[in-house]
Structures are given as C-alpha cells and as structure tokens.
N, C-alpha and C positions, 0 to 999 in steps of 0.2 A: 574518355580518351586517356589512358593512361600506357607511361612506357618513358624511356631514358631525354634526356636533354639534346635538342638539335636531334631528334629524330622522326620531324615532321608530324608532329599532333597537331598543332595549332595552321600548318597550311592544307592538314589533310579536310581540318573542318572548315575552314575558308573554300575550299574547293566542294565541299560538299551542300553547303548553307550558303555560300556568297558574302560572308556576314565576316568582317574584319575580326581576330582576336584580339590585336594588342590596342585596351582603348586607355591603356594607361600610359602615359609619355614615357615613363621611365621605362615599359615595356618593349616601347619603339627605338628609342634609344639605346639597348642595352640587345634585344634581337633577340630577348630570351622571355616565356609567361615565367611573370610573378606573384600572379591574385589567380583566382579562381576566373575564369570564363563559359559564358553560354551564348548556345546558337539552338534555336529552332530547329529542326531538319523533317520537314514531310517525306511522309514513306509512299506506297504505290495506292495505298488504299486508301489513301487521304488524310489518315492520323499523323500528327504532331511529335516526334521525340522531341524531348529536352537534350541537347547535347553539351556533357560540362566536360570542357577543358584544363585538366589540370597543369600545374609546372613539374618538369624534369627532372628540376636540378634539386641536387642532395639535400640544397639548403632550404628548400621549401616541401618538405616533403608533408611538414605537420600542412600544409597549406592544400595538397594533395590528397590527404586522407580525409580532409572536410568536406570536400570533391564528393569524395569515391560515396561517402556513407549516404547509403540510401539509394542509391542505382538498382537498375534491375540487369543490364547488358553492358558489361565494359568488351572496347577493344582496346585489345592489348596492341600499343607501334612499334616495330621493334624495323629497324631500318635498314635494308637490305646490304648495304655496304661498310656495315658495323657488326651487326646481329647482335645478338643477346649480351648487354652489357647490365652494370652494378644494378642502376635503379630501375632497370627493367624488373629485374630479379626482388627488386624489394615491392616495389610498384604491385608484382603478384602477389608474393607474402600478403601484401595490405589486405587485397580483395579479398585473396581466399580468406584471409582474419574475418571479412565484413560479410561473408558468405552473399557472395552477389551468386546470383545462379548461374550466368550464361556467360558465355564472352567469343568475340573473335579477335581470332589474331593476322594482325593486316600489317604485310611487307610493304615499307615504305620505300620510294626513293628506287622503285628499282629500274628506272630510267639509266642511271647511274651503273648499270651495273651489265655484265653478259648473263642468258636464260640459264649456263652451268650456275653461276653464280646465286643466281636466283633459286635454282632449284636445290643447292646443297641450304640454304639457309632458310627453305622449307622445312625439308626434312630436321634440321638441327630446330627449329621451331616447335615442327610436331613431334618429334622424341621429346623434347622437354619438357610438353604442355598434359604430355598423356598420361600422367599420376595425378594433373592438378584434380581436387576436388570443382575446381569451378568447370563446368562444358563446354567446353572449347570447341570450334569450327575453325579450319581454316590450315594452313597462314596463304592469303589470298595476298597475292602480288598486286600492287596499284602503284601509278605515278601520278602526286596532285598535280605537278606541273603538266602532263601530257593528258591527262585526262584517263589513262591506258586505267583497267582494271574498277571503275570506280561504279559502273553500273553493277557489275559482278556483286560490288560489295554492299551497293544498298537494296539489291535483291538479299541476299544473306539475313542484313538487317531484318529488312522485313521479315525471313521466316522466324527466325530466331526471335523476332518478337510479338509472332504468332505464341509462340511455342510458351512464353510468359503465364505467371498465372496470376488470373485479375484481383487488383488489391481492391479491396471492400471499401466501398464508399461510405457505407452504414457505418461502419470503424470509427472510435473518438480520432478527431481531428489531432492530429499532430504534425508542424513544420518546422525541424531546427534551423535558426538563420544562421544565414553562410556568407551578409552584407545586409546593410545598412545604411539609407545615405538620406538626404531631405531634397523636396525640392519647392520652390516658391508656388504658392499656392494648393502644394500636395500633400503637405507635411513632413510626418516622419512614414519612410517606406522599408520594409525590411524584406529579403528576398531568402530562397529557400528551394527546395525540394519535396515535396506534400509525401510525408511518409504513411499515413490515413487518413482517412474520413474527407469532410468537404469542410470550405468555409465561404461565404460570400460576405455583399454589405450589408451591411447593419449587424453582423452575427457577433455576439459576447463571447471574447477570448481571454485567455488566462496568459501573461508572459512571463516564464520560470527563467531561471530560480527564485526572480526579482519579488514572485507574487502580484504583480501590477497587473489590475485587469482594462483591458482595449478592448475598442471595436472594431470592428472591420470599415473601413471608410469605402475603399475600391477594391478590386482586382484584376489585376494581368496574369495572363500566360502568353509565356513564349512569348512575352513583347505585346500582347493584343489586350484590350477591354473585356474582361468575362463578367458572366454575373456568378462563377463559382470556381472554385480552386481543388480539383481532385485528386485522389491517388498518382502518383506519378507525376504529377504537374510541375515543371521549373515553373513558380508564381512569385508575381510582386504583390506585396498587398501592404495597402495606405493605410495609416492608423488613426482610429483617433487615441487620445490619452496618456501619449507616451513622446518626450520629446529624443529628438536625436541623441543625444548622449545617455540617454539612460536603456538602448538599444545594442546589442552588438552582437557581431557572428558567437558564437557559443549559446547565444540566449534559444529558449525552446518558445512558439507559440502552441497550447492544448485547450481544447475546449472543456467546458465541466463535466463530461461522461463519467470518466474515471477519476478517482480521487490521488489523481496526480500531487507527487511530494519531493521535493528537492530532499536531497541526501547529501550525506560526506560518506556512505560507507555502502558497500557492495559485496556482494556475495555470489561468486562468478565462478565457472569452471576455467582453467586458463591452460592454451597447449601450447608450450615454450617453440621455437625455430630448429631446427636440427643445427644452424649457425650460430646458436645463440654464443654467444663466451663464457658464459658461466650457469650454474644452475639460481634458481631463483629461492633465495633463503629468505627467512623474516625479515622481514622490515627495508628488504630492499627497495630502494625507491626506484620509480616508472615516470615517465611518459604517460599516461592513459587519454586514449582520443575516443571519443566516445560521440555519435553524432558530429556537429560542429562544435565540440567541444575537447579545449587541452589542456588537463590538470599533471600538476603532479600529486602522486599517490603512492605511499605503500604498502608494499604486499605483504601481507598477512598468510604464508600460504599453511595447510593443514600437515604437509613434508613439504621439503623439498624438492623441485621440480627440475628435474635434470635436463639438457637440451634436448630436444626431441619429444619431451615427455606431456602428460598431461595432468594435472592437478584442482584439486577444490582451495580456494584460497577467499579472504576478503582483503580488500581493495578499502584504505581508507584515505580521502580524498583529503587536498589541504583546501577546495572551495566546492561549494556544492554542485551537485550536478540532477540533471533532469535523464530518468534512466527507466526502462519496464521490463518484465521481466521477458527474456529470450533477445533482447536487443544483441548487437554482437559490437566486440569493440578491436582494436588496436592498442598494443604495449609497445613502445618504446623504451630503449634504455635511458639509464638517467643524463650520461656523459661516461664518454663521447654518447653522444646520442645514433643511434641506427636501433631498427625495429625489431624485436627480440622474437613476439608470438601476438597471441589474441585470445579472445573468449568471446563467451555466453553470458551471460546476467543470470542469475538463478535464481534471486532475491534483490529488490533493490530497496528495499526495507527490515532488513535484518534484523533482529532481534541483537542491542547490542551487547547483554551479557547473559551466559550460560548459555548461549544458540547453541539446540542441536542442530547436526549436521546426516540427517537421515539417509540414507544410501541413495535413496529414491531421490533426491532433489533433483537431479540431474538427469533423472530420466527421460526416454521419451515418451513414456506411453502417461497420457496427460491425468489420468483419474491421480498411477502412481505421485503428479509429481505434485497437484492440488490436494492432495494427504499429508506431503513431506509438508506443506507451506504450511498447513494448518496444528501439524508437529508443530512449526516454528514459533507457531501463534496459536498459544490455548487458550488466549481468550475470547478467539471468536473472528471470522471477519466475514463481511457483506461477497455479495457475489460482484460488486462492482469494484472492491478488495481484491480478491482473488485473481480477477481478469487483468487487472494491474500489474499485479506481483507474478502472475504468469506466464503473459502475454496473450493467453486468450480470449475471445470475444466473449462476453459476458451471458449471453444467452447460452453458451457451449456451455460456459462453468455451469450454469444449473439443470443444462441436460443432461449433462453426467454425475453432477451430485445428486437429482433426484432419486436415482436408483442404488444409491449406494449403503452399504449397511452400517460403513465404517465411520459414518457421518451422520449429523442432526443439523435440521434447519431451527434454531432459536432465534426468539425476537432479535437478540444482537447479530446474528449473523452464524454460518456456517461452523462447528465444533465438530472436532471428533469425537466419538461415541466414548472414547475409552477418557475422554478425558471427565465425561458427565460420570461414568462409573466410576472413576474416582472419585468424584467429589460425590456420590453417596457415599461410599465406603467412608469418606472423614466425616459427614454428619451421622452414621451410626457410631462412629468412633466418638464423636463429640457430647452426643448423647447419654454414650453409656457414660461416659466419662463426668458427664454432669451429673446425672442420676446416681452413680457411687457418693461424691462428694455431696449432694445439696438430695440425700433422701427425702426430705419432709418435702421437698419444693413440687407440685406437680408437674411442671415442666420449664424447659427454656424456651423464654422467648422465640418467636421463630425469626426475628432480624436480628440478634443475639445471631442465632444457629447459619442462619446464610453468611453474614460475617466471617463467621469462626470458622467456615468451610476454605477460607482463602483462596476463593475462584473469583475471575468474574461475575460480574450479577446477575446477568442471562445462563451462567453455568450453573449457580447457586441455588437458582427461583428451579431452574429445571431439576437439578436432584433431587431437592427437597419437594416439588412437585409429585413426581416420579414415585417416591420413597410412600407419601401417602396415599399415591391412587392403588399403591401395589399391598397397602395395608400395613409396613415395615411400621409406620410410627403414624401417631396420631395427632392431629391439630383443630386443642378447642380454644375460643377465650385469646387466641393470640399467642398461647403454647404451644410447644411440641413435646411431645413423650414415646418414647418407646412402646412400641404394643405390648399388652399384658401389662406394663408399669402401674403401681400404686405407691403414690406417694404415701410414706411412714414414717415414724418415730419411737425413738426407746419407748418401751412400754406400753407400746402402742395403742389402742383407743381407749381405752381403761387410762390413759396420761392424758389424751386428748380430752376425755369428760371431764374429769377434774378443771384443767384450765379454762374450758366453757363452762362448766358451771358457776367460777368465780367471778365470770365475765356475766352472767347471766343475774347472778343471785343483786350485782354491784348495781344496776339498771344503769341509772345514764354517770354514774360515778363511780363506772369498770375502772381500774388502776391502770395506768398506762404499761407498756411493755415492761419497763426495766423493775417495774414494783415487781410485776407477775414474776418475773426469771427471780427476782429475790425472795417471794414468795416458796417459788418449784424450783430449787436449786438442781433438781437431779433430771429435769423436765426441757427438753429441745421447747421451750415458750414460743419461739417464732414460730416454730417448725406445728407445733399444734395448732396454733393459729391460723396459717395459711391451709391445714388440714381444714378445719373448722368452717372456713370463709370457702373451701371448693365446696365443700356440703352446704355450704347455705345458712351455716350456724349464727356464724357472726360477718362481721364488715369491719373494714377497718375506714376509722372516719378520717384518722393521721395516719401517719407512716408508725407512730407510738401509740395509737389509740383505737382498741374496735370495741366494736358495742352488739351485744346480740339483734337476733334479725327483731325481734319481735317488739325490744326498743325500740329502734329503727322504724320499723313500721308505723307505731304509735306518733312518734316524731312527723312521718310522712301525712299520716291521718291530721295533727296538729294546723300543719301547714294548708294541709286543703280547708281545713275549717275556717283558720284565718283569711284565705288568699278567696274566698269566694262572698266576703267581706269588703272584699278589696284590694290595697296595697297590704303588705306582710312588710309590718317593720320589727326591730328588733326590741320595742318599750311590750307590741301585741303579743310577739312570743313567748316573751317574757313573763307577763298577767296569767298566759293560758297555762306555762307547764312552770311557771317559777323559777325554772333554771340560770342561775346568774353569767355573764357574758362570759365567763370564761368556756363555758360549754357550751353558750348559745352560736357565739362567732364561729366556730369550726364544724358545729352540726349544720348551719346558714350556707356556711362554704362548699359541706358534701354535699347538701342539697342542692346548690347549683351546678357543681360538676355531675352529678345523678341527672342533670338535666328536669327536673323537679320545679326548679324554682328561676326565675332568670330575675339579674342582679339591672335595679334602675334609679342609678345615685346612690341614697342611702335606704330605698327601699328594696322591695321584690315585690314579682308578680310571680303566679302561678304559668307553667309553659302550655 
C-alpha cells in the first residue's frame, strides 16, 4: 500500500483484512503510520497476500521503501478529494526504482466526493500512470468506510495476481528483516518478506553482514504456525543463536547455496529522476536503500549522469551490505534528502582495482552478461559464483556455459578462454626467455614456469597442460623445455668431454665445482655438468660435488654388499672402499636421498 499521507492506506487495509494498523501507541496517538505494518488478506481462491502498509509521510519515507522492497503488486492510494500529491509522486519513483511489476491504482475516499469529481480524478490518475514502467490497472473508486467499490478491487487483486510469475522455491533462501523483537519463551523473532527459496525448523541459516550462523526454531506466516516459509511469504521466524540486540531491520537471513558476501562496494547501473536537482558527479554522496537496508554511499560514477539520464557507476558504501547481482535499489539524496533515481547491481563484488567495465555487463542477454563477470574476474569463478554475481539460478549458469566457446570449465571454476591463451602465450614467452639466458640448463622447472605465468593456478596448470598435449613444449624430470631445444655450451660437446673426463679419471676424489671452473677457465663447468648428469654421465652428490655414474654405481654395489650383512655403518663402509668420512658422509646421505639406503640412528638399512 503505498501513496501520500492521510490518504486512506492504513483504513483501506483495515477494511479489507479486519486487522487494526496502528499497534504502536504512538501511531494512535498521532493518527498517522510510522513503522511498517501487515495484514493477511485471502483472495477468492483461497491464497493468503501479505499485505504491507507503508507511512505517508515525507519523514518516513526511508521507512516506506523497506516496505516496498520485495513486493510483487503495490496499490498505488491516491484519495479522491486530493488526488495526486508530493509522496504520491515519490512513492511511484520508489517502485518503479524496485521494479515491482504490477500495481493498482485505487481512489480513495470517494464517499467524499460527487461521481464528476470522481471521474475527472480518474482520468488525471490514468494519464499519469500510462508511461509508468510498472502495469498499472485501474484507478478503481472505493469507500473503506461505506464499503462501496471494495469487492471490485479484490477481484482486481486476484487477477492481477493471477497474472504474477511464480518465484522459485528451489531458489537459495533469502529474507531481509524489516523488525525484530523477542518474546518470553520464544526468543529472538525477526520478520521479513521471503524474497527466495524456503526455510523451515531446524533449517541452518547464515545472518549478514554479521556472518552469525542460526537456526530456524519456528515459523509463521501471515500470523499462523507453518512448517515452511516460501517465496512471497510476510514470515516470522524464531531463532535460535542470535540474541535480540544483535538482530535488526537491515540485517539479511541466506541460506549456504550461494557464496553470499557482505560488501562496502557496488557496481550498479544507476537512472537519475528527470527531478533530480543536479547531475550525479564523483563522489557524491547518497541515500542508498537496498533491501531493508540504508547506507550512506558514494558514487563513483563512470561520467556524469545528468537528470534523466542513465549511467554505470560504483557505489562505495560506509557499512556493509548484503546485495546479488540484478537486485534493484533506491538513491536518495544526501540533504535535504528526497529521492533522486535507482538501479540494477551488475556486480556486488567488484574487482576493486583496475575493474574493467565491459560494455556487456549490463546487458540483457545473460551468456553476454556471465562473459563481462568473468572479464571481471580472471581467475576463475565457480558456477555457484556466478549465480551470485548474476542473479541467476545456478543450474541456468551452466546450461548456458556448457555450450560456449568463449569459456572453459577448470578445476577452479569457469575462465574465459582468451584468458587461458594468454597465459600460454607468457609460458612460451617465459621459456624462450629462459632457454636464451640459462643455454646449458635443460629446462625450467615446470612450478618455476606456472609461477612465472602470473595467473591463477587452475589458469597456469591448464596452459601449461594445454601447451604439452599440443606438443609446443616438452615436460621430463620435472622440466619444461621448448620443443626442438638442446641444451648447450661454448664449445660444445668437445668442452663437455673434457670436464667428464676430469670428473671421471678423479674417481671418488672428482674436484668439486669451483676447482673445475679454475681448472676450465674458458668452459660454462656447471653448464657441462648438468649437460653430463641429463646424459647419465655423471650425478651430482652436493650441489658442488658429482661423481661419474660408474663411481657411483660401484658405490651403490658397495652398499648392497655390506647391507645384506646387515646394518651398513659408517666404520663397514669405510673397511670396504677405504674412503675417509669426508666422502663417506655425503656419498651416505645421496644414498639415502636415492632412496638406496634408509638412515636408522647412526646406522642404515638397505630399502
């Protein structure tokens, strides 16, 4: 019920439901709503509306658009012996911002009034409802007090909420509360509007932005006992885990479907008021009502937005808010405050530095707009991500991503294609790049090479995947190398024999590295060495010490002789090859990292 002050909202729903409005003293007192109110209302066919009563008056307007958010059918009151006044006028602004789809508009009061009288404030009703984007019926004459017009209109009702289209119960659960209260023996109850899915008792809920998780103790709708709380439902529902104060209208209840996330920052299309007073520059601050929820925020916009106009902007909040993508909201100005425009959510997780802003975010056609999101986010996101950030049902997100070209399903989640072609293009980049600098090296490590890619890790593993099934580069040993690559050295194998042979002729008293390069001044010594050690030539026992293979082998033979003796200590190695501990302890140690020998105390066994 929405529409101006003193123009019969709150008696037209008493007359319709039986059901008092003002249950707040001050309400009775004063003759005016100043909270949110509800009433029941059965229609012809036995279903239950939620009917919520908003206030009139200017000064509770943020109190009004808590109301509105989430309706499927507002009437519009507009009172026959007034007609179209201020907050009538903003009252619609609101809706049309919160994209409610339907509305009627119902002359009030016209008891009061002669049938010309009636009929001209018709017509000045339907001239001015016939641009609105919301579909308007009506303006249907009633008197609460006389009773006159009133079956007329809950026929109306009813079709018009024929004509609804059914919200998804399968849908994650989501209820922003709109009150709060406790009562002795019930606990804490918080009430709402069921904007999806279902919840009953016992069912594990999540309560945003707080992060506090509750159960569901009980359930009411529309005032009764249920065992479940659906789409559309005005519902109470009792908690456990949460006490009264840590509860209140703005807070969201979401079940764990979706990977629901409190934000301070938004990324929204936003269409200014043709009344606005000025255009909407950076950093001007807002109003924003969002759900039951009212921050202030500034806009970030991409230009400019002039009255009338439309715009891409972000929205940065000063507390968090609980938001998905397609939600629709309400701007407010900052002071004086009145309502300026509204929007769309297009992102409630933005990317907060370098976001692009793809043409497509904002589109309707949904494959386009699941591309822009994933523009936003190159590193990937889950299809239970996307449905979030989109607003659509998550089995849609991968009915339409399966068939797409522009997209890859990776372990981490959903990529665009073009962003996995890039990150091959920087592992052959990275490659050649290491292969110029480090010749003699057969290849880079291949977690080196995902690293060096600077993607994600599911973007990484897939390029370089990709890269060797297609044959671009090759992965032995835990390297990678370019196809065709050989690793080399000055002088090439004719330098490499030389330095094996020195290592060879030396037997277990090869010179360590830095002799060799003193040795071969003019000679890449590592760079032959690791040539040497991919052929099989030599090993390295230290990071400064290798020893040809056939050493090595002798060495391996030594240890089975002793270890099938028994224990292998370091006095029996000793006897058998004579070797003093300076070469014994580090030949001991490769042999247990070779997996050869396994270390127990101060002995070995054979593996």
């Amino acid at each position: 019920m929405a529409g101006h002050i003193d123009h019969g909202k709150s008696t037209l729903v008493e007359a319709l439901t039986a059901k008092r409005m003002d249950r707040l003293a001050e309400e009775r007192a004063r003759g005016i709503t100043i909270d949110l109110n509800f009433a029941p209302l059965r229609l012809a066919d036995g279903e239950i509306a939620g009917v919520v009563d908003v206030p009139g008056h200017e000064d509770f307007v943020r109190t009004m658009v808590a109301g509105a958010a989430g309706v499927d059918l507002v009437l519009l009151v507009i009172a026959a012996d007034e007609g179209i006044k201020p907050q009538t006028r903003e009252h619609l602004a609101i809706v049309e911002a919160l994209g409610v789809p339907r509305g009627v508009a119902v002359l009030t009061k016209c008891d009061r009034v002669d049938a010309d009288r009636v009929a001209l404030a018709q017509g000045e009703v339907q001239d001015w409802l016939k641009n609105s984007p919301v579909a308007f019926v009506g303006a249907l004459p009633v008197s609460a007090r006389t009773g006159a017009g009133l079956g007329d209109l809950l026929d109306t009702v009813q079709r018009e909420a024929a004509e609804l289209r059914p919200r998804d119960e399968s849908a994650p659960f989501r209820m922003p509360i709109d009150r709060a209260f406790s009562l002795p023996g019930a606990g804490t109850i918080v009430t709402g509007s069921v904007w999806s899915g279902s919840a009953g008792p016992g069912d594990a809920l999540r309560l945003l932005p707080a992060g506090r998780s509750v159960r569901v103790r009980a359930v009411e709708v529309h005032g009764t006992r249920s065992d479940c709380a659906r789409p559309g439902n005005r519902a109470a529902l009792g908690l456990f885990n949460v006490e009264r104060d840590q509860v209140g209208r703005g807070d969201v209840l979401v079940d764990a479907a979706l990977p629901w996330e409190p934000t301070t920052a938004l990324d929204v299309r936003l269409q200014l008021l043709q009344t606005a007073p000025r255009p909407l520059t950076s950093r001007t601050s807002v109003h924003l009502h969002l759900g039951t929820t009212e921050v202030v925020a500034r806009v970030l916009p991409r230009a400019p937005i002039p009255p009338g106009g439309v715009g891409l902007a972000r929205l940065i909040c000063e507390a968090p808010v609980v938001a998905r993508g397609g939600d629709r909201f309400v701007i407010r100005s900052y002071s004086p405050v009145s309502t300026i425009g509204g929007g769309v959510v297009l992102d409630p997780t933005p990317p907060r530095r370098r976001a692009l802003w793809p043409g497509t975010l904002g589109s309707s056609n949904s494959i386009e707009r699941l591309g822009a999101l994933l523009e936003r986010h190159p590193a990937g996101a889950s299809s239970a991500s996307l449905a979030f950030r989109s607003g659509l049902a998550t089995s849609d997100v991968e009915g339409l991503l399966a068939g797409e070209a522009r997209v890859r399903l990776l372990p981490g989640g959903w990529v665009m294609t073009a962003v996995v072609d890039e990150a091959r293009r920087s592992a052959l980049e990275a490659l050649s790049s290491f292969h110029g600098s480090r010749p003699a090296q057969p290849g880079m490590p291949v977690e080196t090479l995902r690293r060096g890619i600077h993607r994600s890790a599911p973007v990484a593993e897939a390029a370089v995947a990709d890269l060797a099934a297609g044959g671009a580069i090759t992965i032995e040993a835990g390297l990678a190398r370019l196809a065709g690559f050989e690793a080399r050295i000055a002088g090439g194998p004719a330098a490499v024999d030389r330095v094996v042979a020195a290592v060879r002729t030396s037997g277990f008293a090869a010179p360590p590295v830095r002799e060799l390069e003193r040795q071969f001044e003019q000679v890449d010594v590592m760079g032959a060495l690791r040539l040497a050690a991919g052929a099989g030539q030599v090993e390295a026992v230290t990071p400064d010490w290798y020893l040809a293979r056939e050493v090595l082998d002798g060495f391996r033979a030594t240890l089975q002789a002793e270890g099938r003796a028994g224990q292998i200590t370091v006095t029996g190695v000793r006897n058998r090859t004579g070797l003093s501990r300076k070469y014994l302890i580090p030949l001991l140690e490769w042999a247990d990292r070779r997996g050869i020998t396994r270390r127990e105390g101060d002995a070995r066994r054979l593996t």
